[in-house]
TORRO-482860 format. One line per 3 residues: number of its first residue (from 1); their letters; for each residue x, y, z of N, C-alpha, C, CB. Coordinates in nm, 2 decimals, padded with zeros to 4 digits, always signed. Glycine has a CB too. Layout:
NUM) A) X:Y:Z:X:Y:Z:X:Y:Z:X:Y:Z ~ ...
This chain:
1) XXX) -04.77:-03.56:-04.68:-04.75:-03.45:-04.59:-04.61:-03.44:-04.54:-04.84:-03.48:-04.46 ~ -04.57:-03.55:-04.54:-04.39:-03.57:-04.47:-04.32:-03.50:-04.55:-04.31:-03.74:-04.46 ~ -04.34:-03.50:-04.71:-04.30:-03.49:-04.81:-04.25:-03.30:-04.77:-04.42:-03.54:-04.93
4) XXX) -04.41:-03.27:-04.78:-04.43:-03.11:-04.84:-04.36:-03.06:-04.69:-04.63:-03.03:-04.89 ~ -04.35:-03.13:-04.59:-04.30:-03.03:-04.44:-04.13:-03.04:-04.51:-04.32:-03.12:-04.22 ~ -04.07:-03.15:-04.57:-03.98:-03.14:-04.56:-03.91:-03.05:-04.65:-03.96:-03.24:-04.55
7) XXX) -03.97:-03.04:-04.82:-03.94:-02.99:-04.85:-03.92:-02.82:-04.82:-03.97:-03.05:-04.92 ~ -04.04:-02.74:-04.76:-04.08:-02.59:-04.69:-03.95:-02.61:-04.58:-04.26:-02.58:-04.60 ~ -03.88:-02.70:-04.48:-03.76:-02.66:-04.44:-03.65:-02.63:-04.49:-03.73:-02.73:-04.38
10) XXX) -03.63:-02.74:-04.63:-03.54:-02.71:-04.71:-03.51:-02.62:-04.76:-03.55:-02.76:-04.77 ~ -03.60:-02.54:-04.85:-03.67:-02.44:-04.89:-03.59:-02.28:-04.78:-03.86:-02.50:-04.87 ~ -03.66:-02.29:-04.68:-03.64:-02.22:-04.57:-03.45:-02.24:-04.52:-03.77:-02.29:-04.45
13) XXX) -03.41:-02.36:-04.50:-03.29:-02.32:-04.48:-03.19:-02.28:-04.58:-03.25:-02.41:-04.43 ~ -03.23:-02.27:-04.71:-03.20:-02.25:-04.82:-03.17:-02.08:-04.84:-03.28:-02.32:-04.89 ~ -03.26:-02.02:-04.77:-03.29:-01.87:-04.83:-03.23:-01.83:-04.69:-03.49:-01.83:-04.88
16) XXX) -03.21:-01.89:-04.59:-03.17:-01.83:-04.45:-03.01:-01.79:-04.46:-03.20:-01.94:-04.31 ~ -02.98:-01.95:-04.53:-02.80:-01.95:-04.56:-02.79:-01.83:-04.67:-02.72:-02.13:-04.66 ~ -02.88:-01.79:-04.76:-02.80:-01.71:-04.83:-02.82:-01.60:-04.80:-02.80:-01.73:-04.96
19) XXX) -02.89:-01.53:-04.67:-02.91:-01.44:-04.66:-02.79:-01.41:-04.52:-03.06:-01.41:-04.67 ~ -02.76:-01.51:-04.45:-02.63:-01.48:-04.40:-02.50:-01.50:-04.49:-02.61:-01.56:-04.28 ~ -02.52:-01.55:-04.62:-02.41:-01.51:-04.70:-02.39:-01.39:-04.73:-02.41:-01.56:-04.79
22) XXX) -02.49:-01.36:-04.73:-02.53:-01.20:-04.76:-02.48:-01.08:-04.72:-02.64:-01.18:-04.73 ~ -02.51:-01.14:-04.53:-02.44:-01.03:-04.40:-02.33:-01.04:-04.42:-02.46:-01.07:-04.24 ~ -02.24:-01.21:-04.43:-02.10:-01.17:-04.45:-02.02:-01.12:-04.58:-02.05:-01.28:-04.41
25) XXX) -02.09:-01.13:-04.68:-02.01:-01.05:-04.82:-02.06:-00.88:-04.79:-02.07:-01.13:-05.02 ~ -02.10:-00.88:-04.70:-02.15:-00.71:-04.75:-02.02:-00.66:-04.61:-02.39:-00.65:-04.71 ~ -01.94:-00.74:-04.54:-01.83:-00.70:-04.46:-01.68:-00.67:-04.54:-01.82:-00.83:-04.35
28) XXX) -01.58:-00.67:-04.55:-01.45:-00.63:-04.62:-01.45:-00.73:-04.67:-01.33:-00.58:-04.55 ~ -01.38:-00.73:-04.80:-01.38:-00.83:-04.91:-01.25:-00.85:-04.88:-01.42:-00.79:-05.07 ~ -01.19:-00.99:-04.80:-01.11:-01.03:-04.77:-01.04:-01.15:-04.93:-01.16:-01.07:-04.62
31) XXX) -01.11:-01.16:-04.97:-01.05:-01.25:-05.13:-00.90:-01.21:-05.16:-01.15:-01.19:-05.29 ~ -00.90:-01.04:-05.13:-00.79:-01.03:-05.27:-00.67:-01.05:-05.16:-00.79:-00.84:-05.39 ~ -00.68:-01.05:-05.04:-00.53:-00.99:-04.93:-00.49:-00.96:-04.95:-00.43:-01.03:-04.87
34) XXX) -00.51:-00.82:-05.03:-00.45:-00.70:-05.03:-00.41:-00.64:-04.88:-00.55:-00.61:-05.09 ~ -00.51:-00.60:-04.82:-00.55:-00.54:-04.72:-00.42:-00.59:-04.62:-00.70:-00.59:-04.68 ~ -00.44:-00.76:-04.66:-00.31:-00.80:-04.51:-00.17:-00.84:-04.56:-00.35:-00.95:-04.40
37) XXX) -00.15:-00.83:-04.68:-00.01:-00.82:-04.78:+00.04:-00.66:-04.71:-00.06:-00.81:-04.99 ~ -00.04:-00.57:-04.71:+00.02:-00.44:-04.71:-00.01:-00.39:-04.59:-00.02:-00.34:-04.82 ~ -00.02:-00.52:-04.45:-00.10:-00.42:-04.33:+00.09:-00.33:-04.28:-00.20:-00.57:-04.13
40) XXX) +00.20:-00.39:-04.32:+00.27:-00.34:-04.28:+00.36:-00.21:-04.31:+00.31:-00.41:-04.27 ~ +00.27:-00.18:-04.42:+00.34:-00.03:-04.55:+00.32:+00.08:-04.43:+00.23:+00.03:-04.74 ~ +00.41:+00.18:-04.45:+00.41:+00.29:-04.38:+00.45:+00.26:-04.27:+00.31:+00.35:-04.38
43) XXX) +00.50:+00.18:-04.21:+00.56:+00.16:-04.06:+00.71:+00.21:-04.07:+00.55:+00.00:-04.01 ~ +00.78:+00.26:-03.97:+00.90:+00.32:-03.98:+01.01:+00.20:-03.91:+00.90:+00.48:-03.91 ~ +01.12:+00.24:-04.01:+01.21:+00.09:-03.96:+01.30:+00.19:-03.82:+01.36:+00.01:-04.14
46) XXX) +01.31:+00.14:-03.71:+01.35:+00.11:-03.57:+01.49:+00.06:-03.55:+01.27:+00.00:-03.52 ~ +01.56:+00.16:-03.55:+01.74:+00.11:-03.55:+01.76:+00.05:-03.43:+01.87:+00.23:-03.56 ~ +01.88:-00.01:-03.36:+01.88:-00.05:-03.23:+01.93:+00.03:-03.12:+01.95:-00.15:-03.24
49) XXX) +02.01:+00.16:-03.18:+02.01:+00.27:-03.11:+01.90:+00.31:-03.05:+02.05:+00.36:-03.17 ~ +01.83:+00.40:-03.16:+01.69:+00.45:-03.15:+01.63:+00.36:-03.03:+01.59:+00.43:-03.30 ~ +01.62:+00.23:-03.03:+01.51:+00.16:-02.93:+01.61:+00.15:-02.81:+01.43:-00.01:-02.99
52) XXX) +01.72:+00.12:-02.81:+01.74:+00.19:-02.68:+01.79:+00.30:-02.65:+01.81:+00.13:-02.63 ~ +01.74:+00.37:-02.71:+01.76:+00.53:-02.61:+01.61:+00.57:-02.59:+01.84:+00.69:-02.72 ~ +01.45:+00.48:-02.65:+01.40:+00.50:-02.62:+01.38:+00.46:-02.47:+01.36:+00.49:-02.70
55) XXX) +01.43:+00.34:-02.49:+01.45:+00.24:-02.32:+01.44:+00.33:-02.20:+01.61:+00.16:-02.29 ~ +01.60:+00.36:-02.22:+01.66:+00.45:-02.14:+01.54:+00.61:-02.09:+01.83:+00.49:-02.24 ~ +01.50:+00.63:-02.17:+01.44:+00.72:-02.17:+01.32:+00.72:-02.07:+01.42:+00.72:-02.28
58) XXX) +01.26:+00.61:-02.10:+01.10:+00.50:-02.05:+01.20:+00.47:-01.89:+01.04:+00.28:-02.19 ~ +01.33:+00.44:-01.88:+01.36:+00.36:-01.74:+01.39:+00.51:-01.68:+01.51:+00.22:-01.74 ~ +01.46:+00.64:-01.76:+01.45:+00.72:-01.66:+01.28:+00.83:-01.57:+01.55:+00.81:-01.74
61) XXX) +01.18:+00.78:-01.68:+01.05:+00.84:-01.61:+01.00:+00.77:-01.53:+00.94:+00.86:-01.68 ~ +01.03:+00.62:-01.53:+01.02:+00.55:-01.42:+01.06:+00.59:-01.29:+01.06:+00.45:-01.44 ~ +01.16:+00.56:-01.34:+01.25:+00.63:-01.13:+01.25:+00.76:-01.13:+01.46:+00.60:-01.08
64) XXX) +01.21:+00.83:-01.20:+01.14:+00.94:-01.14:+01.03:+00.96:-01.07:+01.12:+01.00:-01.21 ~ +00.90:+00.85:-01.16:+00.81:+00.89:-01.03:+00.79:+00.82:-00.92:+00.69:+00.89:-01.06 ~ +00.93:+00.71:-00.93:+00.93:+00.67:-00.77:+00.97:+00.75:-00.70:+00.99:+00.56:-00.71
67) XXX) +01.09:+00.81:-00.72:+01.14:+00.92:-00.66:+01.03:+01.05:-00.62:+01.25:+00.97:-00.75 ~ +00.95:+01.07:-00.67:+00.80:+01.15:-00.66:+00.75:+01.12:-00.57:+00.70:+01.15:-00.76 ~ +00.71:+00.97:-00.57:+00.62:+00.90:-00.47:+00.68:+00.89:-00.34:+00.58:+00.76:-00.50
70) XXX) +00.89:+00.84:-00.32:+00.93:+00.85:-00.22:+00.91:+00.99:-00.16:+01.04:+00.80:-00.24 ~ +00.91:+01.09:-00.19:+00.90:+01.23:-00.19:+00.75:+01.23:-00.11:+00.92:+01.31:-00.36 ~ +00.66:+01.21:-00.16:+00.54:+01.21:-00.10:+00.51:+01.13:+00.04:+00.47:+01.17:-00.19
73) XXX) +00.56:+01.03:+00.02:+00.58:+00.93:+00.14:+00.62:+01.01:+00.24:+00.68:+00.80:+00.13 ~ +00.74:+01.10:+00.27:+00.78:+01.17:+00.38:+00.89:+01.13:+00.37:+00.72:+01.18:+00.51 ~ +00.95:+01.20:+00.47:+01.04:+01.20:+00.55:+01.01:+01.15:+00.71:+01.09:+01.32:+00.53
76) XXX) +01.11:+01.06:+00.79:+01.03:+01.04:+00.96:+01.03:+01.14:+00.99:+01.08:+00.96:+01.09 ~ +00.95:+01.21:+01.06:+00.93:+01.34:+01.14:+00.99:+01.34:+01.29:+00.75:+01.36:+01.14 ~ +01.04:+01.25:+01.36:+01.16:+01.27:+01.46:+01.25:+01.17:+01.38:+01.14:+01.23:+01.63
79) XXX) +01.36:+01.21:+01.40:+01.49:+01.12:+01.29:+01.55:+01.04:+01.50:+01.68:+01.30:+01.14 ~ +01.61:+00.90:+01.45:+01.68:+00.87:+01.55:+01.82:+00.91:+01.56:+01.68:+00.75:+01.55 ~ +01.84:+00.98:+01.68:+02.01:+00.99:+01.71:+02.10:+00.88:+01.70:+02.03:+01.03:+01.84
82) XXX) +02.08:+00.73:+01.62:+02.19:+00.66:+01.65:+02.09:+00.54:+01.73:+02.31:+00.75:+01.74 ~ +02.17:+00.47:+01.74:+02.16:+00.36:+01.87:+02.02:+00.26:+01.83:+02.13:+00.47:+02.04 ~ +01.97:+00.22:+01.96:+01.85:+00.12:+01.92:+01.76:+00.16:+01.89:+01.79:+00.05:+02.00
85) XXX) +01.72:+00.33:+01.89:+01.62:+00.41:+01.86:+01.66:+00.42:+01.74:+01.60:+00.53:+01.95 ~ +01.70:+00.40:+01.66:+01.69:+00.39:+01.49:+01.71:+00.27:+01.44:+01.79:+00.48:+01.40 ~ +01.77:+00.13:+01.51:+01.75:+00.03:+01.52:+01.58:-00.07:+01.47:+01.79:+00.03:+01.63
88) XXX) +01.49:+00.04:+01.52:+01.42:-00.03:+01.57:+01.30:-00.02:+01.43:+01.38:+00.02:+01.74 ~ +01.35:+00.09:+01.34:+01.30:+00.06:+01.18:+01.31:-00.02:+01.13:+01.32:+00.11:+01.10 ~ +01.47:-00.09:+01.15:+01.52:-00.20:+01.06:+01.45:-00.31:+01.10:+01.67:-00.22:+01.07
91) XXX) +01.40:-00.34:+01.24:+01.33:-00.44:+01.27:+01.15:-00.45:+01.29:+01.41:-00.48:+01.37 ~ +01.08:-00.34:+01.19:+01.00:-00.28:+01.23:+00.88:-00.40:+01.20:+01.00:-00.13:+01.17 ~ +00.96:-00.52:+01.17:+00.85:-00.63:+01.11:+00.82:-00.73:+01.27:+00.93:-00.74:+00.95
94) XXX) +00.87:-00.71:+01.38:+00.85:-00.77:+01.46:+00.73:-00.72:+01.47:+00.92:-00.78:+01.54 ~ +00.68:-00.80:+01.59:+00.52:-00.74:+01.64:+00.49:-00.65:+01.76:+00.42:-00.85:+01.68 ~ +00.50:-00.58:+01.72:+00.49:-00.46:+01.80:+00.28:-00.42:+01.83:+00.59:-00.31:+01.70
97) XXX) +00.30:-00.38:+01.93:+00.16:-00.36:+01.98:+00.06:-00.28:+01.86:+00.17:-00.28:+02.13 ~ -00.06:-00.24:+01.91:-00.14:-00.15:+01.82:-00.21:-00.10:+01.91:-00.23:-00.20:+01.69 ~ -00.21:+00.08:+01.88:-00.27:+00.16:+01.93:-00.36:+00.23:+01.89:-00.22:+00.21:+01.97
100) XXX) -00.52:+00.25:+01.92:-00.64:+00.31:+01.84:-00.62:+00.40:+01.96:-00.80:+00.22:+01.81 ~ -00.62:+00.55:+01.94:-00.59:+00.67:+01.96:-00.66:+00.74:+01.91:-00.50:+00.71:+01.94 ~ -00.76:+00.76:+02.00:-00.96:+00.80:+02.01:-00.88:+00.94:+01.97:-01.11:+00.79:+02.21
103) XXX) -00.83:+01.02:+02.04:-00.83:+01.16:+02.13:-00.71:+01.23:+02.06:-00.80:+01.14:+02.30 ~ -00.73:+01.34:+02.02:-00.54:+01.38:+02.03:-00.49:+01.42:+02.14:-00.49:+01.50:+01.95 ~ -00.36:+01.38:+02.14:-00.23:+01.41:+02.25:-00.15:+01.49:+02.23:-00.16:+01.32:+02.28
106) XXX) -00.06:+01.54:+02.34:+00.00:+01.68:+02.36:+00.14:+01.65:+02.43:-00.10:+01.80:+02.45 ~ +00.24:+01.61:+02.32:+00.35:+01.53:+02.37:+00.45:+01.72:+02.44:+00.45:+01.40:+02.18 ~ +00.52:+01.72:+02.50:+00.59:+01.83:+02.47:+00.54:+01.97:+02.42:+00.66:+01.79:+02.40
109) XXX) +00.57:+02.01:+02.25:+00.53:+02.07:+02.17:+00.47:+01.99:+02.04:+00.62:+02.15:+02.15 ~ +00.44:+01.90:+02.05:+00.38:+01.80:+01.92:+00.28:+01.77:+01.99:+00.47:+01.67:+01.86 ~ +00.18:+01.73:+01.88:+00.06:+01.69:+01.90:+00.04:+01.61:+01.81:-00.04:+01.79:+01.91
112) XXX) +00.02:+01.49:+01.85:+00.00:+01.37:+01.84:-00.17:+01.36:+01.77:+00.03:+01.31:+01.98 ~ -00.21:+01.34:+01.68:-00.33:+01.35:+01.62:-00.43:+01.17:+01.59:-00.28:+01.43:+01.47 ~ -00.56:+01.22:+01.62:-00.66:+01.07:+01.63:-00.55:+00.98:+01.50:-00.89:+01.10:+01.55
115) XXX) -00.57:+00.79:+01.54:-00.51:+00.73:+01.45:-00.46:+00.58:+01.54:-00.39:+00.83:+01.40 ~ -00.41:+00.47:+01.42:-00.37:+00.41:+01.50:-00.23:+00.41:+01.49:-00.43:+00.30:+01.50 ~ -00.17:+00.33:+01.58:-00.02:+00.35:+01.58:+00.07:+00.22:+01.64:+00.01:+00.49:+01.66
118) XXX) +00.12:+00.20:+01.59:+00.22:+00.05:+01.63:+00.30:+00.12:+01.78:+00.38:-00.01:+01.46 ~ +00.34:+00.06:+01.87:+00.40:+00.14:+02.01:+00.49:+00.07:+02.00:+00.34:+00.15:+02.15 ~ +00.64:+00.12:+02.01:+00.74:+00.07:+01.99:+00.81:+00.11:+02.10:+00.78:+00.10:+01.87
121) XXX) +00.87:+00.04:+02.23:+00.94:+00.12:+02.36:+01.11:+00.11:+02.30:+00.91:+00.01:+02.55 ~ +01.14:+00.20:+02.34:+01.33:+00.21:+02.30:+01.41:+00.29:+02.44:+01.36:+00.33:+02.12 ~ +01.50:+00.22:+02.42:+01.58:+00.29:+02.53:+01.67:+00.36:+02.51:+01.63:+00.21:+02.60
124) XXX) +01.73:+00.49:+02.54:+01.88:+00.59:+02.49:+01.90:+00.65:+02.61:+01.86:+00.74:+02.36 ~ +02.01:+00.55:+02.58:+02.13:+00.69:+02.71:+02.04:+00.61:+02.87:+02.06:+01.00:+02.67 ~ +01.99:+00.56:+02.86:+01.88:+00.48:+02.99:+01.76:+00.54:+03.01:+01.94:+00.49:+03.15
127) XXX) +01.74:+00.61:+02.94:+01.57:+00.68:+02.92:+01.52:+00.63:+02.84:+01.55:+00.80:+02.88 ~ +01.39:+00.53:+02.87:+01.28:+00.48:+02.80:+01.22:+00.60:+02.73:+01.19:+00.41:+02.90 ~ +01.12:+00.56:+02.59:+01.06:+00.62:+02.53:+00.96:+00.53:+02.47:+01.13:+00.69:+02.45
130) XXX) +00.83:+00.58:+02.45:+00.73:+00.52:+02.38:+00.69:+00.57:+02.26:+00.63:+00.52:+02.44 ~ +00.77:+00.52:+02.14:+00.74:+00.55:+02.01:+00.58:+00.50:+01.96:+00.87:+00.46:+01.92 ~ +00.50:+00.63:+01.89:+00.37:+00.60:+01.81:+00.45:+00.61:+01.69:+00.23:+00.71:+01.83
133) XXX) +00.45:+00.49:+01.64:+00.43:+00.51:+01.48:+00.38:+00.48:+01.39:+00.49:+00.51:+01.44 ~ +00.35:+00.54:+01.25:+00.27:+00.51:+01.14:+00.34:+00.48:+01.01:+00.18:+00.61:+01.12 ~ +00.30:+00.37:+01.00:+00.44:+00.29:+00.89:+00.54:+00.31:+00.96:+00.49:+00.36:+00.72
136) XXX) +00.64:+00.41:+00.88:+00.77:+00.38:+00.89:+00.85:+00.51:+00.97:+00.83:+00.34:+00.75 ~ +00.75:+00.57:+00.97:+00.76:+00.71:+01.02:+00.73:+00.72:+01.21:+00.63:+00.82:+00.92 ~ +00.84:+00.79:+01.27:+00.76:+00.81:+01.45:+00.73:+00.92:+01.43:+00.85:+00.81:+01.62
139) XXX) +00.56:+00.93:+01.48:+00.52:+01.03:+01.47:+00.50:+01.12:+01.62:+00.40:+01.00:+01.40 ~ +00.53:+01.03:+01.73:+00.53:+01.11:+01.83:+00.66:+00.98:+01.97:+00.32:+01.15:+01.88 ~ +00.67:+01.07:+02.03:+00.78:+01.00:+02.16:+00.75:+01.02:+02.29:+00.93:+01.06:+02.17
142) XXX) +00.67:+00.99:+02.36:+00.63:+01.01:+02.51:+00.80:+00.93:+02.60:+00.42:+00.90:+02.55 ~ +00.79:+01.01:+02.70:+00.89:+01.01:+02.79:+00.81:+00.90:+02.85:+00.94:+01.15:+02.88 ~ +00.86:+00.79:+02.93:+00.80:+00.66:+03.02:+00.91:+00.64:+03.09:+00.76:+00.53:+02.94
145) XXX) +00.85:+00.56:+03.20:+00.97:+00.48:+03.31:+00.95:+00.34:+03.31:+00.96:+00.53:+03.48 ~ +01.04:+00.28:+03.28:+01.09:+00.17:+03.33:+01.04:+00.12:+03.46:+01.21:+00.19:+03.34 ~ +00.98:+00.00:+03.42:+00.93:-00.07:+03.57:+00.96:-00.28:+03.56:+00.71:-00.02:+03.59
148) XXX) +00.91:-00.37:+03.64:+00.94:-00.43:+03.68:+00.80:-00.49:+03.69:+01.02:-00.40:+03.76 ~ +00.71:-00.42:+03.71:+00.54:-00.44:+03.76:+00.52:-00.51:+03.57:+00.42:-00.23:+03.83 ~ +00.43:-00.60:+03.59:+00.37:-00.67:+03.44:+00.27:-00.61:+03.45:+00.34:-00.83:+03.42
151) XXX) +00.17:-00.54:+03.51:+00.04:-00.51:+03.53:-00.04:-00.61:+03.52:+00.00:-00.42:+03.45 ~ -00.04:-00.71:+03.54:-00.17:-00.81:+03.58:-00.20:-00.83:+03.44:-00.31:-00.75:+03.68 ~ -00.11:-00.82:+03.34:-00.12:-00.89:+03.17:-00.05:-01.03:+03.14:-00.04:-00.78:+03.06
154) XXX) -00.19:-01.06:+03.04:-00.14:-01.21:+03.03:-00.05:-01.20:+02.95:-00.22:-01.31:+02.99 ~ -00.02:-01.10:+02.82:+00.00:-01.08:+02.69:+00.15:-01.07:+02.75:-00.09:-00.96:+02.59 ~ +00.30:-01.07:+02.66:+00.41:-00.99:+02.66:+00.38:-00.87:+02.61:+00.53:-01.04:+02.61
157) XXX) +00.36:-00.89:+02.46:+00.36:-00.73:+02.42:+00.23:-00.70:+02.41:+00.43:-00.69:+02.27 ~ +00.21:-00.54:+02.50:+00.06:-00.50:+02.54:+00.09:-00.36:+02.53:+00.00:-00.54:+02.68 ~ +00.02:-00.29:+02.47:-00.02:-00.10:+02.51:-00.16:-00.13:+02.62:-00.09:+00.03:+02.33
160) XXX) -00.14:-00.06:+02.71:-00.28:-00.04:+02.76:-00.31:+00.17:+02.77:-00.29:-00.14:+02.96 ~ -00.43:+00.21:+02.76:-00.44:+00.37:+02.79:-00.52:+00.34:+02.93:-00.54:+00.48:+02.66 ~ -00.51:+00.45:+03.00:-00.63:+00.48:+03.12:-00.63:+00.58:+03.11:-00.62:+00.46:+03.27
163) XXX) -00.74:+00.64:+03.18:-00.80:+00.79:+03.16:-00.75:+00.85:+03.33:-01.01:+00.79:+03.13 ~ -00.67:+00.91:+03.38:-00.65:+00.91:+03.54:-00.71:+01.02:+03.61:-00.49:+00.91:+03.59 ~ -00.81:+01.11:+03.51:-00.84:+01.18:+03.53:-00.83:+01.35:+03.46:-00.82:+01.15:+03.60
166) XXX) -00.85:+01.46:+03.52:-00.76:+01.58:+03.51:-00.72:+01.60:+03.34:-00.61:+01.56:+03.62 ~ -00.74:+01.52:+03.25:-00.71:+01.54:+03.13:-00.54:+01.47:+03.10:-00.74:+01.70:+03.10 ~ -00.59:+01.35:+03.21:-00.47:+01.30:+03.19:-00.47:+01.15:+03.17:-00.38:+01.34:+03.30
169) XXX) -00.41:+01.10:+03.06:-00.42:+00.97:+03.02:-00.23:+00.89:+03.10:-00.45:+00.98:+02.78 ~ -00.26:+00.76:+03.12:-00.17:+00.65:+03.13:-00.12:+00.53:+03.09:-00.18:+00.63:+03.20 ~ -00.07:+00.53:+02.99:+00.00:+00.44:+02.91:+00.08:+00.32:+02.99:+00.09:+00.53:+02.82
172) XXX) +00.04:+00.21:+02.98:+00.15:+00.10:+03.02:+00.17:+00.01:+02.92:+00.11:+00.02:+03.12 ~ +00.25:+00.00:+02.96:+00.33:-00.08:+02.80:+00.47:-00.21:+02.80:+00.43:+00.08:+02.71 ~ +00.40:-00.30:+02.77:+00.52:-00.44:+02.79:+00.55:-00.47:+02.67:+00.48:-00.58:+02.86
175) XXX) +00.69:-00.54:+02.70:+00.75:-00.64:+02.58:+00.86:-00.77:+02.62:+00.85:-00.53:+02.47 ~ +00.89:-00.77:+02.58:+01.00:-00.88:+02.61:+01.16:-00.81:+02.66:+01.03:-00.97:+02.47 ~ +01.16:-00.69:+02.60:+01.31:-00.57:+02.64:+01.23:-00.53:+02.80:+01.33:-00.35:+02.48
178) XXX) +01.12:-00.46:+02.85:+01.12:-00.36:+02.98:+00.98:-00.40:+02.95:+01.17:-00.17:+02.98 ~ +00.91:-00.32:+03.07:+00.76:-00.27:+03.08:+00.82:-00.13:+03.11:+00.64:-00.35:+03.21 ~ +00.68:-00.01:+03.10:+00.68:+00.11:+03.14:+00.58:+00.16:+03.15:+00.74:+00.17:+03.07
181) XXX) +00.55:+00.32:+03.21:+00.43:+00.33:+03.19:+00.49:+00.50:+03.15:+00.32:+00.27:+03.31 ~ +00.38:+00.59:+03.14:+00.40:+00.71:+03.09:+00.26:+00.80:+03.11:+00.46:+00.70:+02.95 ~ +00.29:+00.93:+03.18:+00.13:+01.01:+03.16:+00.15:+01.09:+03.08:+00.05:+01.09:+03.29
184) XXX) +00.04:+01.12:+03.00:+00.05:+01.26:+02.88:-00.07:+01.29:+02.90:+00.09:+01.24:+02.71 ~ -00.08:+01.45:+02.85:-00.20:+01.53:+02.86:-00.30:+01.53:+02.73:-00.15:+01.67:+02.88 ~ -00.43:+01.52:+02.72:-00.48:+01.52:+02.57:-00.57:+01.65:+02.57:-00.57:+01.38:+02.52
């Protein structure tokens, strides 16, 4: 019995191998290397000019579409006159507070739209200001005063809003430079 099982495997693995010999000769007849002797015919020869003017070419579409993207990014929409009030981009990695700004606001003639915004206080000429900005851009400037009062905050740097009524909100605002506070209308 040992006999006849063994030989019916034999048998069986016998006819299995040649029928995956089978699958693989019926794929590209790799024998002659033809095929990979000549994978390189018809390719065009590449001077060293040619490839770098392709370069040049490839590095000028590049900085073009950064230049596109800078373009899209903006421009800041109030520019600083000078002083610590344009200062205060170059150091825009300190930590400056964060403001979630439910509501829109009505600076002046600008309107200040829902968003959050880093609060940045700056001083010009002795007039405090409360910069909202987004990235790198101020998107709005509320007039504030200078005070002395901490407001009963544990924090140094803090935005706080209040609602005081009448459609009128109150900003207080600390750092390590001033505290201030400021009302605007929404």
């Amino acid at each position: 019995m040992r006999n006849k099982l063994t030989c019916l495997l034999s048998i069986l693995m016998i006819f299995s191998s040649a029928v995956f010999a089978d699958e693989i000769s019926s794929g590209k007849d790799w024998s002659t290397l033809s095929e990979m002797e000549n994978a390189w015919d018809g390719q065009k020869i590449i001077k060293n000019s040619e490839y770098e003017a392709i370069v040049k070419e490839l590095e000028k579409r590049k900085n073009a579409k950064k230049i596109r993207a800078e373009k899209k990014a903006g421009q800041m929409l109030m520019k600083g006159s000078g002083g610590s009030e344009s200062d205060f981009l170059s150091k825009f990695d300190e930590q400056y507070p964060l403001l979630n700004l439910t509501i829109p606001l009505k600076v002046g003639e600008v309107e200040i739209p829902v968003g959050h915004y880093k609060v940045v206080g700056t001083k010009v000429n002795g007039k405090v200001y409360l910069n909202l900005c987004q990235a790198y851009n101020v998107v709005g400037k509320i007039p504030a005063i200078e005070t002395n009062d901490d407001f009963n905050q544990e924090e140094i740097n803090f935005i706080k809003v209040e609602d005081v009524g009448n459609n009128v909100l109150k900003f207080i605002y600390g750092s390590m430079k001033f505290n201030a506070y400021a009302y605007t209308k929404y």
